[in-house]
C-alpha positions in Angstrom: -41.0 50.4 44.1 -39.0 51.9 47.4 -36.1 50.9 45.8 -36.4 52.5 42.7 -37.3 55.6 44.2 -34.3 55.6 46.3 -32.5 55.5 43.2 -33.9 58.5 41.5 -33.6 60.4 45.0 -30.3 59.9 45.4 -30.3 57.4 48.5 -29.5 54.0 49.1 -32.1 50.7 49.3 -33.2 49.4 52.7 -31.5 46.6 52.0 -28.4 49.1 51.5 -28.7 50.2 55.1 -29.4 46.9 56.4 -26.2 45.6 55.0 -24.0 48.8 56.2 -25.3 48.9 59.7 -24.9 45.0 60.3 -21.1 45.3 58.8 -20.4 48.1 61.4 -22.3 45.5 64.1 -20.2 43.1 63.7 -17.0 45.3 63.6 -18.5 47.0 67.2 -19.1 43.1 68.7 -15.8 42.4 69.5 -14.6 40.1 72.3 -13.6 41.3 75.2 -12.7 40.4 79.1 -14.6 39.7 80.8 -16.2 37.1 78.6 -19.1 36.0 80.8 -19.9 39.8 80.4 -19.6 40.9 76.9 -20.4 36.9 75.5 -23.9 37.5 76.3 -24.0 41.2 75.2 -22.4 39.8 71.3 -25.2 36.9 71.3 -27.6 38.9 71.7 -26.7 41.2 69.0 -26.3 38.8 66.3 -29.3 36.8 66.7 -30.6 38.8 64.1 -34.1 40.9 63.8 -35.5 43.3 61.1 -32.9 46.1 62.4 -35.8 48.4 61.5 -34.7 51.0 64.0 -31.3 51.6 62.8 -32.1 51.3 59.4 -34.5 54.5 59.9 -31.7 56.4 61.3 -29.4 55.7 58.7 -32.5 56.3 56.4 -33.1 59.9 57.9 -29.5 61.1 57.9 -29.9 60.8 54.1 -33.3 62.0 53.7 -31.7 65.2 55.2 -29.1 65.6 52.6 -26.0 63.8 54.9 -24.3 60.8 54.4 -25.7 57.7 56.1 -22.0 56.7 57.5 -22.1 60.0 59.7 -25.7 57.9 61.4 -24.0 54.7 62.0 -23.0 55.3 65.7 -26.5 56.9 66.7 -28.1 53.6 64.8 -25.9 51.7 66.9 -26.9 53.3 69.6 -30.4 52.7 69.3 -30.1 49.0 68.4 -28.0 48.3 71.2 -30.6 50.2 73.4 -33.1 47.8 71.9 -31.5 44.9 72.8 -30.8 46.0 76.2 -34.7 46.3 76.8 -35.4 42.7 75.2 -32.6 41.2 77.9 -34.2 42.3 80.4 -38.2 42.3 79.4 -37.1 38.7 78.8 -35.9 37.9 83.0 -39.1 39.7 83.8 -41.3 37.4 81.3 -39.3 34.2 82.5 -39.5 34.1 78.6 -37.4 30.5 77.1 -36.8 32.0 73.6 -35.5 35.0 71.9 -36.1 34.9 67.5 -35.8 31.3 68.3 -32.8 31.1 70.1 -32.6 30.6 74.0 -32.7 33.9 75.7 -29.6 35.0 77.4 -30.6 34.4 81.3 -31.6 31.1 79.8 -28.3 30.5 77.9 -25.8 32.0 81.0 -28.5 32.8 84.4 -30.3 35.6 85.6 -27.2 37.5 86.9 -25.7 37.6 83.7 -28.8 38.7 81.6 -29.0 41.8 84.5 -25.6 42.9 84.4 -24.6 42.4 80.6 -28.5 44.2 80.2 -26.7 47.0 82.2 -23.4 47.1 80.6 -25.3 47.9 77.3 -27.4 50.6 78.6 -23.9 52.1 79.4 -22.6 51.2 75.8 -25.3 52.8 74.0 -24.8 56.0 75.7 -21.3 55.5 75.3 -21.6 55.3 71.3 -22.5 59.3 71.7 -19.1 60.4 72.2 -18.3 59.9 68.7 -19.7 63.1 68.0 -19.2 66.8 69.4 -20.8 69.7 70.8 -24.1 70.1 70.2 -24.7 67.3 68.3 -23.9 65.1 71.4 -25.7 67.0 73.6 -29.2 66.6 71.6 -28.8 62.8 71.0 -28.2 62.2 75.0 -31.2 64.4 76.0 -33.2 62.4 73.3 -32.0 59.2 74.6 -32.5 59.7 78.1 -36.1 60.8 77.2 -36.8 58.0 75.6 -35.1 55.3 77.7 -37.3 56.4 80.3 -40.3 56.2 78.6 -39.3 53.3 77.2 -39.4 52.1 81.2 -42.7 53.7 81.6 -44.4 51.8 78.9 -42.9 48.5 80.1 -44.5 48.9 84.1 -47.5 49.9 82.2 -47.5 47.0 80.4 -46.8 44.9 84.2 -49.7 46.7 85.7 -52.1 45.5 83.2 -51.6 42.3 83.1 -53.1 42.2 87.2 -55.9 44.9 85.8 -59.1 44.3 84.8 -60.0 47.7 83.9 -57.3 48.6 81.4 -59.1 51.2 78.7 -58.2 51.7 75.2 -56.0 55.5 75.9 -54.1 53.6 78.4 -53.4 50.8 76.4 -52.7 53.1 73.2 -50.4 55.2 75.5 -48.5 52.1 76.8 -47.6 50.9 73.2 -46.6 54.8 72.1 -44.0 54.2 75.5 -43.2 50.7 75.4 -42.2 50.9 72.0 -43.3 53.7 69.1 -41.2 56.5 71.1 -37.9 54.3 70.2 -39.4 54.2 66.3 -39.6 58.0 67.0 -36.1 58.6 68.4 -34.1 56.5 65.5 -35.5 59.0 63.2 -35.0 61.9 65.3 -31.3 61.2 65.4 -30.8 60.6 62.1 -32.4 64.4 62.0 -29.9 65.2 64.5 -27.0 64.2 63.2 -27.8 65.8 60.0 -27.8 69.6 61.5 -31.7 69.4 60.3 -33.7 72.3 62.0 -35.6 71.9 65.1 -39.3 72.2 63.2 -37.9 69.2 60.9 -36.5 66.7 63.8 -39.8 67.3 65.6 -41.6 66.4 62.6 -39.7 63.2 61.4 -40.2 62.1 65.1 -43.7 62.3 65.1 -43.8 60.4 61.8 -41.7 57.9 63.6 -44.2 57.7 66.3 -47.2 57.5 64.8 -45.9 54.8 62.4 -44.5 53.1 65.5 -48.2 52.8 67.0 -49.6 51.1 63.9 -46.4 48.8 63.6 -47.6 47.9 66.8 -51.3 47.5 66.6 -50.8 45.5 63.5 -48.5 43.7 65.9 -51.4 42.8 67.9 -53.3 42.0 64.8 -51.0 39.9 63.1 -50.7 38.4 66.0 -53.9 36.4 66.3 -54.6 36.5 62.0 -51.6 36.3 60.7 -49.8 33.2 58.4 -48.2 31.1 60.4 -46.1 30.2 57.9 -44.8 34.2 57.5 -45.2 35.1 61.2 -42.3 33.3 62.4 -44.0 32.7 65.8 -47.4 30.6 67.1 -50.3 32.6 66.5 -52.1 33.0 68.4 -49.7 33.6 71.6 -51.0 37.7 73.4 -54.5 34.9 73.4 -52.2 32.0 75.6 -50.7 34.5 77.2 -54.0 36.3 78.3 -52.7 39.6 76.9 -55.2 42.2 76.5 -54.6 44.1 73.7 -56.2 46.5 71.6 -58.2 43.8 70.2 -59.4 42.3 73.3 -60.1 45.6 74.6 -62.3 46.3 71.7 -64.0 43.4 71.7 -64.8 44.0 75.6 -66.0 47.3 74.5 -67.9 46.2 71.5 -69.9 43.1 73.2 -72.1 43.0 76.1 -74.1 40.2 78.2 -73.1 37.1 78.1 -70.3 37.6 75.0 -68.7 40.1 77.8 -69.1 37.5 80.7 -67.5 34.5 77.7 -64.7 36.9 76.3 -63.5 37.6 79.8 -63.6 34.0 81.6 -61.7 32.7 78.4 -58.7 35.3 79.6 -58.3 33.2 82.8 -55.5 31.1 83.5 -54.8 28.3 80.8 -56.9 26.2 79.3 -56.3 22.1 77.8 -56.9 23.0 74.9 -55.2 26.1 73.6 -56.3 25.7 69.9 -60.1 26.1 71.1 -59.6 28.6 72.8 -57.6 30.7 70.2 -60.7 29.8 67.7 -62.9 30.7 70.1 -61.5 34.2 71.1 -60.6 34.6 67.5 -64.3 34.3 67.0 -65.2 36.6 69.5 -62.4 39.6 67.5 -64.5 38.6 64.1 -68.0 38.5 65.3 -68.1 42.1 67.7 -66.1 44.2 65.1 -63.1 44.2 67.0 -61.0 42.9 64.0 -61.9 45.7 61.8 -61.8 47.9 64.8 -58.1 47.4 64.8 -57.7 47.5 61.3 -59.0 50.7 61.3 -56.9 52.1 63.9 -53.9 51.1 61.8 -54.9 53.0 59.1 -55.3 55.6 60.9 -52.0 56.0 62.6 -50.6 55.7 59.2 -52.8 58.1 57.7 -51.7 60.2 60.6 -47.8 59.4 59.8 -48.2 60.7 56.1 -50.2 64.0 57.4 -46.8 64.7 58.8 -44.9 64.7 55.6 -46.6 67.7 54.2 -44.5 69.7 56.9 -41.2 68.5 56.2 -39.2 71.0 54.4 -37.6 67.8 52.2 -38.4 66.9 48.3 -41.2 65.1 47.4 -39.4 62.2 46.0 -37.8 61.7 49.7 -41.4 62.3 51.2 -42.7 58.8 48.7 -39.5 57.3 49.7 -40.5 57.7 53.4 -44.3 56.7 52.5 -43.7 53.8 50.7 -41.4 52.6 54.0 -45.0 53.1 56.0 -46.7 51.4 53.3 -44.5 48.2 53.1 -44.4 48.0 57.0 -48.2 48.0 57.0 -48.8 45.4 54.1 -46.0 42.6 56.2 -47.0 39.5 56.8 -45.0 39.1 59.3 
């Protein structure tokens, strides 16, 4: 369906963008001295991912009447950015693996993973230059906005992990930081670089946003009910991990008694046998309403996503094509 609508509006498939930004990627990721500095920094880029960022800001550029090819530094920008933050979220989760692949301060050390982290933060700023004036201006204030929040939502997300007393806003606001402002700014810059007016780059970031909180809720969903076969990681692992998320925190908030005392010892440390307790907490999400809960809070950051549209000052065959993107995120898998 999104792709025939692409067709009839005059823009490219998803698949289209996909292709386009990864062909630039790998034109960008070339090798360079020193090695034990940009090595790292080209693995990390091609172990792959859904790209989704870049691909919106490509997406935008169009659905603001410019060609997507005039987005492709921004995108890059904003993937490299990503990428960055995964490097080094991944030194301060001692995490092994990265899409299945060792992570890069497993693969080189810790040193490396810090500095190469760095060296992209300065890349992706760097990517800006390609364009002039005013145009570089806004995409730099945007990104240094949003890297910082970016840093906000990940010490939010280190705080909570030693709290107890963690309440859904804070939670909600540490996923808008951590990662749907990023979902926001890829949009925003394809508004950018398009010369869309200010009323219209607001409103495609907000759209971003929103859609960024429900990617990430459903996240958290997915991540405890989703296939195993389609989520392309154990299910099952925020539970392991102890993570509270929106689901826990709705469950917390939903039970009482005893459930309350049982939900919260089962966050503690790690058991024997993880299967049980996954079944057991999984339980828990089912029985209190917490599952549907979160369900519903997806839906409504959605909803809340295509509210937005009706201010855009774009066609409506550009406002489905946007929708049906929020609609196929929402109905994944994986």
């Amino acid at each position: 369906m999104l792709w025939v609508l692409n067709y009839f509006c005059g823009m490219h498939s998803t698949e289209f963008y996909q292709k386009a930004f990864l062909t630039y990627l790998h034109e960008y990721a070339e090798d360079k001295e020193p090695s034990t500095l940009y090595s790292p920094i080209n693995y990390i880029l091609g172990l792959g991912g859904k790209r989704l960022r870049p691909i919106l800001t490509l997406m935008t550029t169009e659905i603001f009447d410019t060609d997507y090819q005039e987005g492709l530094n921004a995108a890059l920008s904003i993937e490299v950015f990503h990428n960055f933050s995964l490097v080094h979220d991944d030194i301060m989760d001692d995490a092994p693996l990265r899409r299945g692949q060792q992570t890069v301060h497993e693969k080189w050390d810790v040193n490396t993973g810090i500095l190469s982290g760095d060296a992209m933060l300065i890349m992706a700023y760097q990517l800006f230059e390609n364009y002039d004036g005013v145009v570089f201006q806004s995409l730099a204030k945007l990104f240094s906005k949003t890297a910082l929040e970016v840093c906000e939502g990940q010490q939010y997300d280190v705080d909570f992990e030693t709290r107890n007393d963690v309440s859904t806003p804070e939670y909600l606001r540490m996923i808008e930081y951590k990662t749907a402002v990023l979902v926001g700014a890829a949009m925003q810059m394809g508004a950018i670089v398009a010369g869309a007016s200010k009323s219209c780059q607001e409103n495609i970031y907000d759209f971003g946003r929103n859609l960024g909180i429900a990617f990430q809720l459903q996240d958290d969903y997915l991540d405890v009910f989703g296939d195993p076969k389609s989520f392309g990681k154990q299910v099952g692992g925020d539970i392991i991990e102890n993570k509270k998320t929106y689901l826990y925190l709705k469950a917390m908030e939903f039970s009482s008694g005893s459930d309350k005392i049982k939900l919260h010892d089962l966050f503690q440390g790690r058991p024997d046998n993880t299967d049980r307790k996954i079944d057991a907490v999984k339980n828990i999400f089912l029985d209190t309403g917490s599952a549907d809960a979160t369900k519903s809070a997806i839906k409504e950051y959605t909803n809340k996503a295509f509210s937005i549209l009706n201010h855009l000052n774009i066609s409506e065959e550009k406002k489905s094509v946007l929708k049906d993107f929020g609609e196929y995120l929402m109905k994944r898998e994986a």
